[in-house]
N, C-alpha and C positions, 0 to 999 in steps of 0.2 A: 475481325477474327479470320484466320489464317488456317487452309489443312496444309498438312505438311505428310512429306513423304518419308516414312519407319521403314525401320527393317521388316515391319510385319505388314506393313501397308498402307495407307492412310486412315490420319486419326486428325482429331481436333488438336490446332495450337493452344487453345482455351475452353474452359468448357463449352457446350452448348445449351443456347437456349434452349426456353422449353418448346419441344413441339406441341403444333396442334393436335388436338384430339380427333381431327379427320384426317386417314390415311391419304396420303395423293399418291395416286396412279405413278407408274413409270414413266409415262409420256408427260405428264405437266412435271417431275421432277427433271427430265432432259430440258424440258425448254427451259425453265429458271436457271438451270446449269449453263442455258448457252446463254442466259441475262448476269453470268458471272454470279449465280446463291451458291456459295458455297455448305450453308447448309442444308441445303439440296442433293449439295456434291456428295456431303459425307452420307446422308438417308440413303443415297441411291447405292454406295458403297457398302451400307450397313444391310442392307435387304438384299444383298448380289454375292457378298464378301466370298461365302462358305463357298457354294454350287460351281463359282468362277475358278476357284482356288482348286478345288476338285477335279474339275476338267483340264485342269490346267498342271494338275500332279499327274493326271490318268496320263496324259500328253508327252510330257517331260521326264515323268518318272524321280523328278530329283526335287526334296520338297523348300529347298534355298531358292532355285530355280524359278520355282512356283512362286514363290511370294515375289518373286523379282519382275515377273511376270505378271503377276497381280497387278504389283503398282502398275507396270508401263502398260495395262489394258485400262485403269481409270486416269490415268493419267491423260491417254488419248480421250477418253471420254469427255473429261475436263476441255481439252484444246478443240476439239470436234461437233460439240453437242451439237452446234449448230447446224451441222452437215445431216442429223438425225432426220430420214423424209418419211418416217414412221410406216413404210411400206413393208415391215416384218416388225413382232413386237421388242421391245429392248430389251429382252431375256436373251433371244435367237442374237440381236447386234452383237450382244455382247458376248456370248458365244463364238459369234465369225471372228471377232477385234481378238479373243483370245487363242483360236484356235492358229490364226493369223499370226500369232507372234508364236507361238509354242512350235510352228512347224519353221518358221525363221530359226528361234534358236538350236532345233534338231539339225536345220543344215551347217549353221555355224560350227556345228562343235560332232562331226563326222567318226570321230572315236567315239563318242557315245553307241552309236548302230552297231559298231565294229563289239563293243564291251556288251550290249543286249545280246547280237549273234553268238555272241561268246560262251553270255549266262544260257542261254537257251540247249548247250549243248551239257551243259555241267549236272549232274544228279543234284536233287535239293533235299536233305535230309527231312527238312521242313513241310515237304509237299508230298510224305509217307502217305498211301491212303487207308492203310490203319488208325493214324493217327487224325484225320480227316474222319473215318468212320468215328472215331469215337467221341469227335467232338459234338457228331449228330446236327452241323449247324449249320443250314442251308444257303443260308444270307452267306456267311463267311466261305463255302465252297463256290457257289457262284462267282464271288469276289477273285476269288483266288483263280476259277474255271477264265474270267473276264483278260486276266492279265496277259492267260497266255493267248489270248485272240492275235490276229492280226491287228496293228493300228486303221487297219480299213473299217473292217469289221468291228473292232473294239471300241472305235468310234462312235456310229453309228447305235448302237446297243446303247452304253452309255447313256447319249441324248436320248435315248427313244426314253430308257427303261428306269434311269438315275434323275433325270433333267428335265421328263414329263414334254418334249419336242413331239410337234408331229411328224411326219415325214413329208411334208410340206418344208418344215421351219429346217430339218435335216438336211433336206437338200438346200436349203439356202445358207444353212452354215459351215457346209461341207466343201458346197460349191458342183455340186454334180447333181443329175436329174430323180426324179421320185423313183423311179421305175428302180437308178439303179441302188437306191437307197431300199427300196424293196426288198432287191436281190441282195443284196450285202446282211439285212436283217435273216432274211429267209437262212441262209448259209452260216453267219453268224453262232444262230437261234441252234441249228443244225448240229457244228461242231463244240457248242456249249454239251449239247443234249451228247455229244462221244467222252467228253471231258467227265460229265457226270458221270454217266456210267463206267467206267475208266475205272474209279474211284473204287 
């Protein structure tokens, strides 16, 4: 049995067996991945899919991009497992493995920044805050407050607040120290709280 790579990600070439009725940890489905289980490969896919795919839209912004992205962050998982030295948990790896490709493909494709700078300057009919008032729905202003963070900031938030990270794990998937993962939430937290009121 064979996973194969879709337009929407991997999936089984044939059905799967049944699993067992004991869930296994992230860390014993790495190491069978780097024993070549592939259905290991697809569990660890199937428990990861959503939250990678999310991070990896918030990132990119374009959701083709995302899924394309998807694959080639399990994909490395596949080729790498083995490099796995479990010194952050494989939630945070995969995090870094995605965050790592989504800021690759922002610089490949430099008209992208250029078309963001662009949107950011243009009125959005859609982001009336009448229309926001009336929809009374907090979740969905937030979401909408999150977009227009900085990718610093918006980051950061993100993992803390979407993705359940500590700021421990933040700084190891960011790549920068606690302190300024602190400061980035503290500021973050800050201009969310100007966004709302805005409103």
């Amino acid at each position: 049995m064979s996973i194969v790579r879709t337009h929407m990600g991997w999936a089984a070439a044939s059905p799967a067996r049944a699993v067992a009725t004991e869930t296994p940890s992230d860390e014993l489905l790495i190491r069978r991945i780097a024993d070549g289980d592939q259905l290991a490969m697809r569990t660890l896919f199937a428990r990861h899919r959503v939250a990678i795919y999310r991070w990896l839209l918030r990132l990119v912004g374009d959701e083709a991009l995302a899924e394309d992205l998807l694959s080639d962050v399990f994909l490395d998982v596949w080729r790498k497992a083995a490099t796995f030295e479990a010194r952050s948990s494989v939630s945070t790896w995969l995090l870094a493995i995605a965050r790592y490709k989504a800021l690759s493909a922002r610089r490949s494709q430099p008209h992208a920044e250029l078309n963001d700078e662009l949107a950011s300057t243009v009125a959005d009919p859609a982001d009336d805050p009448e229309l926001v008032l009336q929809k009374k729905n907090r979740a969905e202003l937030l979401r909408q407050s999150l977009v227009k963070l900085s990718l610093e900031h918006g980051e950061v938030i993100d993992l803390v607040y979407y993705h359940g990270e500590s700021v421990k794990e933040v700084a190891e998937i960011v790549g920068i120290n606690e302190a300024t993962v602190k400061t980035r939430i503290f500021y973050a937290r800050k201009k969310l709280a100007e966004f709302v009121a805005a409103v």
